[in-house]
PyMOL Python script that loads the backbone (N, CA, C, O; Angstrom):
from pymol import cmd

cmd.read_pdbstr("""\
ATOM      1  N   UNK A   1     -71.722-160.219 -40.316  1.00  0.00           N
ATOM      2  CA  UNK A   1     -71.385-161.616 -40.537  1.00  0.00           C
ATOM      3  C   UNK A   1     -71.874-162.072 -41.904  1.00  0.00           C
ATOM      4  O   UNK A   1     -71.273-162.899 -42.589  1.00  0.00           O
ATOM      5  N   UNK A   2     -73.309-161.314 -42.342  1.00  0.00           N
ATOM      6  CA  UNK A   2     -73.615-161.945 -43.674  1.00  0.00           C
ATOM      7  C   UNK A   2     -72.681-161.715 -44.651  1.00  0.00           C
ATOM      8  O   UNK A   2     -72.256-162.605 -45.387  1.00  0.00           O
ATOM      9  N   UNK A   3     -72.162-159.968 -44.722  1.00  0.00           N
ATOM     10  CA  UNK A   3     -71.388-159.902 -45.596  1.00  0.00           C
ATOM     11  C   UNK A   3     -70.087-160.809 -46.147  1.00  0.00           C
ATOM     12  O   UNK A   3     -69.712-161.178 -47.260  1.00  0.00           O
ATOM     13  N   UNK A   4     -69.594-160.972 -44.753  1.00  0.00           N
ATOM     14  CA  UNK A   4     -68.765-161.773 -45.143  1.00  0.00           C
ATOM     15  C   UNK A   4     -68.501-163.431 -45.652  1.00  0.00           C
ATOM     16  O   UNK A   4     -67.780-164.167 -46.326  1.00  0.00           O
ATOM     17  N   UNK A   5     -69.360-163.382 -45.005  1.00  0.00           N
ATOM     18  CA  UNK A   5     -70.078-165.083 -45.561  1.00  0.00           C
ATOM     19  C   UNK A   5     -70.473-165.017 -47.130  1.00  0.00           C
ATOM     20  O   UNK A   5     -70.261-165.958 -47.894  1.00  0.00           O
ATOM     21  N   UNK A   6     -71.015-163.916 -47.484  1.00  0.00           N
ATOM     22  CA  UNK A   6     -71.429-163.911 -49.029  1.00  0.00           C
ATOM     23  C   UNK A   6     -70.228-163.267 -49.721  1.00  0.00           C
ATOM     24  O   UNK A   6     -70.406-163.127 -50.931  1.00  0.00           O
ATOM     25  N   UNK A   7     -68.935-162.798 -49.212  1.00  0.00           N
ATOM     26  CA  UNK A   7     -67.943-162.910 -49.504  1.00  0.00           C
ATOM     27  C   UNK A   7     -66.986-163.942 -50.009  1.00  0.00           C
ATOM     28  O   UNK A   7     -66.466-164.087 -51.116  1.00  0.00           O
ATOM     29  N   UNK A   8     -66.882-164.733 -48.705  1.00  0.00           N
ATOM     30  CA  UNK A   8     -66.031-166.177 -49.002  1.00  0.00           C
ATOM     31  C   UNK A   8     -67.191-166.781 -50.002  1.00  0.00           C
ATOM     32  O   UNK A   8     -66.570-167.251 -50.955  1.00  0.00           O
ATOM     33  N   UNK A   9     -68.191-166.919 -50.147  1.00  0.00           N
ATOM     34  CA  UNK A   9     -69.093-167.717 -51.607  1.00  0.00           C
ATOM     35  C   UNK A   9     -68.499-167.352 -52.525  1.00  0.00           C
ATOM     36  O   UNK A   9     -67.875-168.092 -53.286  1.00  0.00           O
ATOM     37  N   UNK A  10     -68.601-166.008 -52.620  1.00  0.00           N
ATOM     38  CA  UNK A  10     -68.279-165.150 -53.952  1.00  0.00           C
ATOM     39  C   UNK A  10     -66.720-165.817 -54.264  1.00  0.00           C
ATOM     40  O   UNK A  10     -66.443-166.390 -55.318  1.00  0.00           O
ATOM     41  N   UNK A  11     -66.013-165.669 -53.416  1.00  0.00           N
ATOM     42  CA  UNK A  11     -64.568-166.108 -53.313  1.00  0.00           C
ATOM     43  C   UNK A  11     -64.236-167.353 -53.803  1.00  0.00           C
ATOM     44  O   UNK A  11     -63.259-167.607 -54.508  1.00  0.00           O
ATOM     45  N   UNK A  12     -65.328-168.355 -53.291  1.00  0.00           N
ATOM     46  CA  UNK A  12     -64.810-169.731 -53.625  1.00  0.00           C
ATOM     47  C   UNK A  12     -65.376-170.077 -54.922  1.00  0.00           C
ATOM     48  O   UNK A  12     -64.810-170.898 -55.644  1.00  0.00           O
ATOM     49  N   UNK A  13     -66.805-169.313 -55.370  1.00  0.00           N
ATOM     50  CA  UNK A  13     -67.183-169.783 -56.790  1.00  0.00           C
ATOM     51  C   UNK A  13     -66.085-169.233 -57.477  1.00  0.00           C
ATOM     52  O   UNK A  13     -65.402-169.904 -58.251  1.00  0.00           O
ATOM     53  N   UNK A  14     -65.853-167.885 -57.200  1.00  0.00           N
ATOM     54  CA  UNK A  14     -64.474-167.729 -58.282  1.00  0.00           C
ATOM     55  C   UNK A  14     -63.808-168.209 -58.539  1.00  0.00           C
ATOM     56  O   UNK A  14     -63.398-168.089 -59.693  1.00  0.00           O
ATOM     57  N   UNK A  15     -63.151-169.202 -57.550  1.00  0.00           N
ATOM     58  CA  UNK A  15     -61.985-169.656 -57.703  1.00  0.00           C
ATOM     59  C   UNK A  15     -62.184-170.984 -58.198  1.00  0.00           C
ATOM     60  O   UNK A  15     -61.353-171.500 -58.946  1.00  0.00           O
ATOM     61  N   UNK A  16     -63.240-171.583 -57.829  1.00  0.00           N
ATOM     62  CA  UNK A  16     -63.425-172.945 -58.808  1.00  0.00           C
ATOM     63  C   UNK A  16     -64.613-172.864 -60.301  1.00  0.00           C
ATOM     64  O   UNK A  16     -65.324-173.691 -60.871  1.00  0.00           O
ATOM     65  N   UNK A  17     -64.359-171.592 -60.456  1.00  0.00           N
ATOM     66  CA  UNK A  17     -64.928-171.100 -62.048  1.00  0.00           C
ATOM     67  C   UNK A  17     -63.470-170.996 -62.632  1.00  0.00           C
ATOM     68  O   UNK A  17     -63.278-171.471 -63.752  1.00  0.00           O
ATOM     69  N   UNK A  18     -62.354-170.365 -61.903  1.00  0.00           N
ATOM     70  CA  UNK A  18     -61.111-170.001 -62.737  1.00  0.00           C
ATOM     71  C   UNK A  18     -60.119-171.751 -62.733  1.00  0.00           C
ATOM     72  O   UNK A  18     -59.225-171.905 -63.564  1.00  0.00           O
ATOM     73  N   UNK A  19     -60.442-172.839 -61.761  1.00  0.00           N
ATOM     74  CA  UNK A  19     -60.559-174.640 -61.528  1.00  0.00           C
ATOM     75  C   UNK A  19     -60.814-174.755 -62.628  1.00  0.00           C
ATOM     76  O   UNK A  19     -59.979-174.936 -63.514  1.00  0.00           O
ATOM     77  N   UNK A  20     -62.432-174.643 -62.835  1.00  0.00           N
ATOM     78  CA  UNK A  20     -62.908-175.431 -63.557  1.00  0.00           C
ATOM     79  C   UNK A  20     -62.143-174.785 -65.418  1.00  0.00           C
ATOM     80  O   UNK A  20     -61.802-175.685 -66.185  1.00  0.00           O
ATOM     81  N   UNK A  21     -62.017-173.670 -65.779  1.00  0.00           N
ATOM     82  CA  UNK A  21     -61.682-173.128 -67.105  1.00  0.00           C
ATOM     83  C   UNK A  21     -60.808-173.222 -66.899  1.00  0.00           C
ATOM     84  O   UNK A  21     -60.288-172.674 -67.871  1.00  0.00           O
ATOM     85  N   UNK A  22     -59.525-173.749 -65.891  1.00  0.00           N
ATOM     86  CA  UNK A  22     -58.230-174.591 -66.525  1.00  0.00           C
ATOM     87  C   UNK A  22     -58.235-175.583 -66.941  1.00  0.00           C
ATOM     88  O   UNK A  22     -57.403-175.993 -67.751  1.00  0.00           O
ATOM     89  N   UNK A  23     -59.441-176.400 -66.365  1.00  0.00           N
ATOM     90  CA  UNK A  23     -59.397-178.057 -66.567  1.00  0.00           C
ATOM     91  C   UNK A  23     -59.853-178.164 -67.508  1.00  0.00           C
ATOM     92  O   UNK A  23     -59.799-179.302 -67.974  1.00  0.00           O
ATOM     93  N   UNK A  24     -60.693-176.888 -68.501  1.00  0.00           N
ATOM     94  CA  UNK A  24     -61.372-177.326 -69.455  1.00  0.00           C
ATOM     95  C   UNK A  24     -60.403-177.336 -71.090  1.00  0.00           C
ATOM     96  O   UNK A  24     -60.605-177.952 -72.136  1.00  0.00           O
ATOM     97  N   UNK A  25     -58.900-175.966 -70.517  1.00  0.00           N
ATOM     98  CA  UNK A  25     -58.401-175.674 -71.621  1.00  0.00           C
ATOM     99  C   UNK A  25     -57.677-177.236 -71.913  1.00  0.00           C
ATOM    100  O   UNK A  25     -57.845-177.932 -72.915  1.00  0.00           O
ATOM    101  N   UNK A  26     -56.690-177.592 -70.515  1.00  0.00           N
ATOM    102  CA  UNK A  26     -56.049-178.658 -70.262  1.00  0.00           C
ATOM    103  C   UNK A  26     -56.739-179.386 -70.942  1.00  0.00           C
ATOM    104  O   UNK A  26     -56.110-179.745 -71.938  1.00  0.00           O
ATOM    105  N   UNK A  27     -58.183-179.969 -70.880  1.00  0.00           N
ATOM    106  CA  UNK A  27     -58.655-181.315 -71.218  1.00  0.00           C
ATOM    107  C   UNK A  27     -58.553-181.307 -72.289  1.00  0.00           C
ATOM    108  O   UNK A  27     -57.829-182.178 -72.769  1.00  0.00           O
ATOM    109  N   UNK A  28     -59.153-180.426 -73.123  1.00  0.00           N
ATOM    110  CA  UNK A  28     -59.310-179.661 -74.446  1.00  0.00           C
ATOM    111  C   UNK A  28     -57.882-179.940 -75.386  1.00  0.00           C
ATOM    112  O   UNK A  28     -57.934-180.521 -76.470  1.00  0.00           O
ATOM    113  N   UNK A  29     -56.576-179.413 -74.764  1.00  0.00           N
ATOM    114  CA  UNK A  29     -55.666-179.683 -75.547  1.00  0.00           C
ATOM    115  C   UNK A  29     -54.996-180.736 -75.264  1.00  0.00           C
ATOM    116  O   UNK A  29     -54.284-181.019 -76.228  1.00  0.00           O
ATOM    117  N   UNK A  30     -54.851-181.571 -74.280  1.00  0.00           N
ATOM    118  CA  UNK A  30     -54.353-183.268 -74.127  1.00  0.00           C
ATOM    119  C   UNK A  30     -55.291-183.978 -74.788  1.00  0.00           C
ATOM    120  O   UNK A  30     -54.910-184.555 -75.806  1.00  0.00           O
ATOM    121  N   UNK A  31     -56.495-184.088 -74.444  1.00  0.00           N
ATOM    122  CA  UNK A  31     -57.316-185.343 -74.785  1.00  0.00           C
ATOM    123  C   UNK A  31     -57.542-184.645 -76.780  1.00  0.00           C
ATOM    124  O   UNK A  31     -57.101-185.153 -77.811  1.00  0.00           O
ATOM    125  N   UNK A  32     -58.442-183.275 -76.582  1.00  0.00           N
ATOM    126  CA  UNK A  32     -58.810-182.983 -77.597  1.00  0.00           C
ATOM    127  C   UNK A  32     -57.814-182.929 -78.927  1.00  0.00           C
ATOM    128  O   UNK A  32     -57.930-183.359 -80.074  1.00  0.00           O
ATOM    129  N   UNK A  33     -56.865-182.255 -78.280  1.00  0.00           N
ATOM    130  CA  UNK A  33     -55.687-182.083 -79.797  1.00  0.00           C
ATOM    131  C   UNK A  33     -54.995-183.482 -79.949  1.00  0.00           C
ATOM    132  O   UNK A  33     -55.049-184.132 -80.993  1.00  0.00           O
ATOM    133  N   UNK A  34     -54.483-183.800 -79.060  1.00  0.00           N
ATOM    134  CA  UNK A  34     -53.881-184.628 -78.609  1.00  0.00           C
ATOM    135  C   UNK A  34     -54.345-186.216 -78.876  1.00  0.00           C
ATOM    136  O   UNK A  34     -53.409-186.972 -79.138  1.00  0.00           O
ATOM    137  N   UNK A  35     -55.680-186.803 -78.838  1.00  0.00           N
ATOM    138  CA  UNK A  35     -56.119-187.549 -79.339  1.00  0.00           C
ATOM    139  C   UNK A  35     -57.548-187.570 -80.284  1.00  0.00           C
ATOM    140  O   UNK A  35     -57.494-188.314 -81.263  1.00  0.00           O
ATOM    141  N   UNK A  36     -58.460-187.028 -80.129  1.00  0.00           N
ATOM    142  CA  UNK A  36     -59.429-186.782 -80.917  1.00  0.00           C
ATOM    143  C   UNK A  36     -59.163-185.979 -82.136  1.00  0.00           C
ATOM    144  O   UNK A  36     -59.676-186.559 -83.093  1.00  0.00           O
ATOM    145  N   UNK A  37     -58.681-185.088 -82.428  1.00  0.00           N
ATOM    146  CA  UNK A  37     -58.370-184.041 -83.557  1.00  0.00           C
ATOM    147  C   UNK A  37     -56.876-184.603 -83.812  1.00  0.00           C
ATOM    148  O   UNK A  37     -56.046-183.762 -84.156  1.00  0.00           O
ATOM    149  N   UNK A  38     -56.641-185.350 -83.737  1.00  0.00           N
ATOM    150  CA  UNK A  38     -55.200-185.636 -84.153  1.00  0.00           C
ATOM    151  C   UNK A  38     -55.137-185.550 -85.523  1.00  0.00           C
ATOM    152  O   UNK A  38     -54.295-184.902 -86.145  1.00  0.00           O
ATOM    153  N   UNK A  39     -56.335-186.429 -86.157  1.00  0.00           N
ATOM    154  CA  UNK A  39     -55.717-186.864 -87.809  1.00  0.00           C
ATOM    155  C   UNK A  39     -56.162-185.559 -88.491  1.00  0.00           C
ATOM    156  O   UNK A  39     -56.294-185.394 -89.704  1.00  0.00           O
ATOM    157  N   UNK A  40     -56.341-184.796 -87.663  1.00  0.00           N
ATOM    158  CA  UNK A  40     -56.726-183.418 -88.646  1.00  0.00           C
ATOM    159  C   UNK A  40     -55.357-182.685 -88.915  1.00  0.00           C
ATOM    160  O   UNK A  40     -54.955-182.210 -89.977  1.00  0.00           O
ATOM    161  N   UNK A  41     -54.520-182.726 -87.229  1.00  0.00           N
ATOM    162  CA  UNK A  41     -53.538-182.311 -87.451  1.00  0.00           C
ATOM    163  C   UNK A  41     -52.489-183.198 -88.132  1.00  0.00           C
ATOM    164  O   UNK A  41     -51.357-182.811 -87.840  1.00  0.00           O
ATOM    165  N   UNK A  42     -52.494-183.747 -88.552  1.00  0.00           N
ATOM    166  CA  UNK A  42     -50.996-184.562 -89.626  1.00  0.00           C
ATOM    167  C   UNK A  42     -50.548-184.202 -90.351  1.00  0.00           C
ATOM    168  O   UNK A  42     -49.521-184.726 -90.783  1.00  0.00           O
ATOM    169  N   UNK A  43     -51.202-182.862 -90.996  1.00  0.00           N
ATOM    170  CA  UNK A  43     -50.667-182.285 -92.193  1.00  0.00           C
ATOM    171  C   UNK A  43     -49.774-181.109 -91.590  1.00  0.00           C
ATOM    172  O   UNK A  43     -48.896-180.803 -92.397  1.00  0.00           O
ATOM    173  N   UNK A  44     -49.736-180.471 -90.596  1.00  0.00           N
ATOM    174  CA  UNK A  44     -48.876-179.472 -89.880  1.00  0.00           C
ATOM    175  C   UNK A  44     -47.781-180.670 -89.102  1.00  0.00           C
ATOM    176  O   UNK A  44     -47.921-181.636 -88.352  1.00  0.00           O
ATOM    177  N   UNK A  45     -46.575-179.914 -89.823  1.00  0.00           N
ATOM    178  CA  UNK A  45     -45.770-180.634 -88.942  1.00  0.00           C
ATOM    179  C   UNK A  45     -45.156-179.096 -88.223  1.00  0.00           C
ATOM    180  O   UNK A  45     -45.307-177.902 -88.484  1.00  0.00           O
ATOM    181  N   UNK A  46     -44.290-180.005 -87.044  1.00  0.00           N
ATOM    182  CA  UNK A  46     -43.739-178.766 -86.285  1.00  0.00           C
ATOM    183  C   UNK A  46     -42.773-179.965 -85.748  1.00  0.00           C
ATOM    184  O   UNK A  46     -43.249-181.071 -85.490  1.00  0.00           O
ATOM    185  N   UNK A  47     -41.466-179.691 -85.605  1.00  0.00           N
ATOM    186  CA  UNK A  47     -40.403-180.569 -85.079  1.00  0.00           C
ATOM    187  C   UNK A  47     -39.932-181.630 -85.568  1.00  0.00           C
ATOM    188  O   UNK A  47     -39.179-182.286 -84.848  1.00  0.00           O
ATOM    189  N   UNK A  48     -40.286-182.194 -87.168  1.00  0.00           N
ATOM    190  CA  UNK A  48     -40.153-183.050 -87.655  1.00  0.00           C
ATOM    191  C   UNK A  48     -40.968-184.270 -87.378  1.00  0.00           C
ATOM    192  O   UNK A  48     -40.517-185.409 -87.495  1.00  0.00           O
ATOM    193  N   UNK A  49     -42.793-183.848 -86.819  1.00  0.00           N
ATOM    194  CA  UNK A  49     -43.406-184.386 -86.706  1.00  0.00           C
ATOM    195  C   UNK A  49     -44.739-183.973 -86.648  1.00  0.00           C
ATOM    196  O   UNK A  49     -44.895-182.894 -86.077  1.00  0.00           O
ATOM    197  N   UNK A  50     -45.777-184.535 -87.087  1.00  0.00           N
ATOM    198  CA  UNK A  50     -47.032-183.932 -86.982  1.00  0.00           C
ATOM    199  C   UNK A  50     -47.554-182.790 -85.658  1.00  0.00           C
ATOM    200  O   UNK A  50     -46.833-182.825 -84.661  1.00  0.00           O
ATOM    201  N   UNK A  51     -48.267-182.206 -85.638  1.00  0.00           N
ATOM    202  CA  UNK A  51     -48.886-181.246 -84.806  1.00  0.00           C
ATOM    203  C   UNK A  51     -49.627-182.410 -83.505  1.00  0.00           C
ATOM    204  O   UNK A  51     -49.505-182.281 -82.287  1.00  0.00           O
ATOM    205  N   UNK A  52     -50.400-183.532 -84.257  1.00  0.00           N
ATOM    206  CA  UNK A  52     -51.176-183.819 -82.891  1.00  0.00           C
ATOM    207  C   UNK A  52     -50.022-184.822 -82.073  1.00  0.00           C
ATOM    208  O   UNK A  52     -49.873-184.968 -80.860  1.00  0.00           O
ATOM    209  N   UNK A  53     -49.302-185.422 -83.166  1.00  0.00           N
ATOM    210  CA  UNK A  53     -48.312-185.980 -82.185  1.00  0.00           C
ATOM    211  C   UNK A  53     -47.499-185.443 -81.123  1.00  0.00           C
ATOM    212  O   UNK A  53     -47.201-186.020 -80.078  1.00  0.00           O
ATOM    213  N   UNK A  54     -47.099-184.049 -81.562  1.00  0.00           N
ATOM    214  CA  UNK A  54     -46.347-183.081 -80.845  1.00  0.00           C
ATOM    215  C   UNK A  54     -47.780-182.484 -79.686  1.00  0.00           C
ATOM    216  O   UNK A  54     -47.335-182.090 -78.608  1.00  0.00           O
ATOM    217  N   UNK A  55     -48.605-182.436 -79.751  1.00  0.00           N
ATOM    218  CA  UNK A  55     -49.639-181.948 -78.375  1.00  0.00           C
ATOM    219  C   UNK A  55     -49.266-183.195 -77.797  1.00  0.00           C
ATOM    220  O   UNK A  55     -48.536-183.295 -76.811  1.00  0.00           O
ATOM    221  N   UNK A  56     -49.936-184.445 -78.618  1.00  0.00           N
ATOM    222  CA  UNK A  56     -49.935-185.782 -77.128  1.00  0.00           C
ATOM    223  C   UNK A  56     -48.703-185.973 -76.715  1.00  0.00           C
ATOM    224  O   UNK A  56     -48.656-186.843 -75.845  1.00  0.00           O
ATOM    225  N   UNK A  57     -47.576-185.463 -77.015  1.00  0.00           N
ATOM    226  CA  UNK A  57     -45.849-185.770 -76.191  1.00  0.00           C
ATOM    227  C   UNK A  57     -45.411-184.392 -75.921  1.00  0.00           C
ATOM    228  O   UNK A  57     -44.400-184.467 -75.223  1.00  0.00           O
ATOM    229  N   UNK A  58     -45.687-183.297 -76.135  1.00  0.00           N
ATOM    230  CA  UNK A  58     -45.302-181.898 -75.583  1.00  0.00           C
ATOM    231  C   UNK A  58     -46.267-181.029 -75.573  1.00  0.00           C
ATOM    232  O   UNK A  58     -45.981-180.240 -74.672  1.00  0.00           O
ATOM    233  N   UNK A  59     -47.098-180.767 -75.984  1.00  0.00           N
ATOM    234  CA  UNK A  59     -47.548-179.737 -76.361  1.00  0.00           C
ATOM    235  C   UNK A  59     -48.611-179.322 -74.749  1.00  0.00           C
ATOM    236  O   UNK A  59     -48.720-178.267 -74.124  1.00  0.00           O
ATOM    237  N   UNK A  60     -49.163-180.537 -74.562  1.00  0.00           N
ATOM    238  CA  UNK A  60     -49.898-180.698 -73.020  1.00  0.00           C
ATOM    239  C   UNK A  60     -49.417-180.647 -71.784  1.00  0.00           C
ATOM    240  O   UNK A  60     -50.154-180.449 -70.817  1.00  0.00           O
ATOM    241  N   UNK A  61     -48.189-180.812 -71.692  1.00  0.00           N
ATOM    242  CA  UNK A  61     -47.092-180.149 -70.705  1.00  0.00           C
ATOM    243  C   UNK A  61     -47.030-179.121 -70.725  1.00  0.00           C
ATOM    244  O   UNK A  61     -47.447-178.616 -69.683  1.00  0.00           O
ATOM    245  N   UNK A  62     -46.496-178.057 -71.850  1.00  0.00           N
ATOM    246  CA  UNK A  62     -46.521-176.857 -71.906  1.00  0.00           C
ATOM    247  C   UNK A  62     -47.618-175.996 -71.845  1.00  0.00           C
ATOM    248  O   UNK A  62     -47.674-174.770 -71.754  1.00  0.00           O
ATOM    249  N   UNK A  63     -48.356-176.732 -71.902  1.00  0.00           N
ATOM    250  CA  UNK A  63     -49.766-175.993 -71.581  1.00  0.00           C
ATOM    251  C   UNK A  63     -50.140-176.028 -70.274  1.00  0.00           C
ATOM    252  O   UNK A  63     -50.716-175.112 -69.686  1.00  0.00           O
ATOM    253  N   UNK A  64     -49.733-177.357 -69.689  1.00  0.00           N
ATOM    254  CA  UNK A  64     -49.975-177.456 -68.085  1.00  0.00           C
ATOM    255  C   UNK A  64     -48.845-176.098 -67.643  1.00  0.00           C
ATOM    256  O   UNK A  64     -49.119-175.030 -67.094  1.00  0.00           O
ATOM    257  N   UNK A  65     -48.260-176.330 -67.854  1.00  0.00           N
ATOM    258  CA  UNK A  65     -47.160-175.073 -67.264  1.00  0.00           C
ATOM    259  C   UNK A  65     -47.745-173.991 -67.070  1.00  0.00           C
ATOM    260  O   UNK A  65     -47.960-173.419 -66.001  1.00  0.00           O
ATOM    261  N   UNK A  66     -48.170-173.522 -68.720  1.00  0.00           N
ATOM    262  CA  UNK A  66     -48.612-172.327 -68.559  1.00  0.00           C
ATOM    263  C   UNK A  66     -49.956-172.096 -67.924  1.00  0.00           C
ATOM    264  O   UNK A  66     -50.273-170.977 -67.520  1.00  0.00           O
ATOM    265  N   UNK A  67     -50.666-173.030 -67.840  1.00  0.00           N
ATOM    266  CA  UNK A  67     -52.047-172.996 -66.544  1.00  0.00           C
ATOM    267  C   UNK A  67     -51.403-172.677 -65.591  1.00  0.00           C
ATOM    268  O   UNK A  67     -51.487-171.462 -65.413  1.00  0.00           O
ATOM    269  N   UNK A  68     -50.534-173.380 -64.577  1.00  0.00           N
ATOM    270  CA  UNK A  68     -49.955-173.333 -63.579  1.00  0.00           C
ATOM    271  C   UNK A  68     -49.620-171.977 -62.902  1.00  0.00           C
ATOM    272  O   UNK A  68     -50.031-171.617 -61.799  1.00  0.00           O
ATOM    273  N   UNK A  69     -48.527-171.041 -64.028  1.00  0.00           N
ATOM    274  CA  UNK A  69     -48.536-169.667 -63.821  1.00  0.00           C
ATOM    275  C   UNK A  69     -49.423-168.681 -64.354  1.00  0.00           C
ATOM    276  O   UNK A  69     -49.223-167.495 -64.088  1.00  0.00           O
ATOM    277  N   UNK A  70     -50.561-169.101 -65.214  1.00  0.00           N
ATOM    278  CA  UNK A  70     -51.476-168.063 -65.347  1.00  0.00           C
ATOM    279  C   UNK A  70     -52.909-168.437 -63.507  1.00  0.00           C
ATOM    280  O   UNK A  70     -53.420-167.606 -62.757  1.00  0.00           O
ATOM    281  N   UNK A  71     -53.004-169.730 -63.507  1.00  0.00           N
ATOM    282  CA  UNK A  71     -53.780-169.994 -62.334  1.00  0.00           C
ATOM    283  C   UNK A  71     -53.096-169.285 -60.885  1.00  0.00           C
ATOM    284  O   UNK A  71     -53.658-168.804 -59.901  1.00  0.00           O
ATOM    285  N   UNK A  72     -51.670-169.448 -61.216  1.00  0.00           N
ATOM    286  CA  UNK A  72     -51.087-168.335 -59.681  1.00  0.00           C
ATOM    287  C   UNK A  72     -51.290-166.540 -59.899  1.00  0.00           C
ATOM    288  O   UNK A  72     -51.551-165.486 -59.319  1.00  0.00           O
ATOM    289  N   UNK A  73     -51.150-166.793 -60.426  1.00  0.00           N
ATOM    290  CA  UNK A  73     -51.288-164.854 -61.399  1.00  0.00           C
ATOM    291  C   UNK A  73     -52.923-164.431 -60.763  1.00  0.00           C
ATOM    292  O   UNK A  73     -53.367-163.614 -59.956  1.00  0.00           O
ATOM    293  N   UNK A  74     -53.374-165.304 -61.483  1.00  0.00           N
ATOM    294  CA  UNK A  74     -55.185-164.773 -61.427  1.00  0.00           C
ATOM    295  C   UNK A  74     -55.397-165.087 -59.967  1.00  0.00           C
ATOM    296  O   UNK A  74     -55.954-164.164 -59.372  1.00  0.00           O
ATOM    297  N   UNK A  75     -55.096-166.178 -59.200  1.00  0.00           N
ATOM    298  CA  UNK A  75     -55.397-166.023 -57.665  1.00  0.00           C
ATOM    299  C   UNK A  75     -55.235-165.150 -56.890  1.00  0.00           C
ATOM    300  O   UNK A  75     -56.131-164.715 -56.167  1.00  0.00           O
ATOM    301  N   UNK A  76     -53.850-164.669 -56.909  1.00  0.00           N
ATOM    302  CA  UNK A  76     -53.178-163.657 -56.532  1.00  0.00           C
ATOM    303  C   UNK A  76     -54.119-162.269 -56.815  1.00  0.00           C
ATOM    304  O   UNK A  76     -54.793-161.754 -55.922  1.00  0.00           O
ATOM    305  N   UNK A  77     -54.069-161.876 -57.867  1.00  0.00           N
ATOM    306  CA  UNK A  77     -55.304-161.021 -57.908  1.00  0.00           C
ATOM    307  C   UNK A  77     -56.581-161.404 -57.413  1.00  0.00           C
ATOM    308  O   UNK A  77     -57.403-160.565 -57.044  1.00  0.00           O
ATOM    309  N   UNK A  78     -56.736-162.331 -57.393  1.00  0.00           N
ATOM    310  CA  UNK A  78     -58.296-162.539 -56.768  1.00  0.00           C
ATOM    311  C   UNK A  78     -58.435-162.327 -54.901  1.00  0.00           C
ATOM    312  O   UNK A  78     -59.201-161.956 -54.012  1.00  0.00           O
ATOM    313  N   UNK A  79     -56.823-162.975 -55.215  1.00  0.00           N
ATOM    314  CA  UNK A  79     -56.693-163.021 -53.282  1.00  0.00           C
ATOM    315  C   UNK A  79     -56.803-161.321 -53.148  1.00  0.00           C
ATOM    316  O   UNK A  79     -57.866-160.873 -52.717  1.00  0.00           O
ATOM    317  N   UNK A  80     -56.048-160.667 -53.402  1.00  0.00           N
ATOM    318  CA  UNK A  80     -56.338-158.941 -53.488  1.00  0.00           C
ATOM    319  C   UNK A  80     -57.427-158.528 -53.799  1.00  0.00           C
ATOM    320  O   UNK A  80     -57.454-157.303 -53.681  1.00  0.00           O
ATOM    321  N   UNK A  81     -58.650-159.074 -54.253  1.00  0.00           N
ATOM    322  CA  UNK A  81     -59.755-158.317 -54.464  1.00  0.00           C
ATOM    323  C   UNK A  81     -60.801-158.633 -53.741  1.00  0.00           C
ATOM    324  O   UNK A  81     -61.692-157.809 -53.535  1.00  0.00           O
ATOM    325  N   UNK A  82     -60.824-159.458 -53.419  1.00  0.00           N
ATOM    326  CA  UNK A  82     -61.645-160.115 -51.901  1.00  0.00           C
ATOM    327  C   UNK A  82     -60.666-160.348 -50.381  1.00  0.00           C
ATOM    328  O   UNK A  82     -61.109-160.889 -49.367  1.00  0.00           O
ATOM    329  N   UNK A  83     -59.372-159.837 -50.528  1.00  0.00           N
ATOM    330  CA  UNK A  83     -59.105-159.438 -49.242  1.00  0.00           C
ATOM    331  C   UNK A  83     -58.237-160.439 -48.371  1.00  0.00           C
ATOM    332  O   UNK A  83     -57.871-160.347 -47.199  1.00  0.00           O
ATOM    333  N   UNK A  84     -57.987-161.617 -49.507  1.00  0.00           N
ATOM    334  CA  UNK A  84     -56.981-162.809 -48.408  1.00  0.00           C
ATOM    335  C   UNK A  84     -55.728-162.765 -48.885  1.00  0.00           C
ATOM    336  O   UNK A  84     -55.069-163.804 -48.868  1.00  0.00           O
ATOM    337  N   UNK A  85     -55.148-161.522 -49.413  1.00  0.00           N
ATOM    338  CA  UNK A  85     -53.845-162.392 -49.528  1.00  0.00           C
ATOM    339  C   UNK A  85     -53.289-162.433 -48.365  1.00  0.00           C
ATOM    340  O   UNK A  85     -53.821-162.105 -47.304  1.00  0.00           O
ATOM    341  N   UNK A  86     -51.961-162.926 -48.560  1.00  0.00           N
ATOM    342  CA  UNK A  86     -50.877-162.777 -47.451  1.00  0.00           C
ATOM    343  C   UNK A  86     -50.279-161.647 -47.129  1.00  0.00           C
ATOM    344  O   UNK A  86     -49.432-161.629 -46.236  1.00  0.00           O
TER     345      UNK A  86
END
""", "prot")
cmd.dss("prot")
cmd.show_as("cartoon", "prot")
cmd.util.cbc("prot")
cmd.orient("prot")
């Protein structure tokens, strides 16, 4: 019974260590690029508009996306290495 109990721990810190380092890239490039580092980016344009403008109206979507399918990817393996997938 212990083992497995120090299993599901192991299981759930993982999984809200791999939580928490999405929320950090996410925060990082909405809030960070997106509004704090903006006036750094003004001199890169990309789309006929600055770089930070393009994070705070696209660039943070596409990044959510790609959290989305890298966070299913890495579960999935995680579910296989501690034993829950489906």
């Amino acid at each position: 019974m212990s083992s497995e109990s120090d299993s599901g721990q192991a299981y759930w810190k993982a999984n809200v260590s791999l939580i928490r380092n999405c929320l950090i890239v996410w925060a990082f490039v909405s809030f960070g690029l997106g509004i704090l580092f903006r006036p750094l980016l003004t001199s890169i344009k990309i789309g006929g508009s600055d770089l930070g403008f393009w994070f705070a109206q696209q660039g943070s979507i596409y990044v959510f996306l790609v959290l989305i399918f890298f966070y299913a990817w890495r579960m999935n393996a995680m579910d296989k290495k501690y034993g829950v997938e489906e």
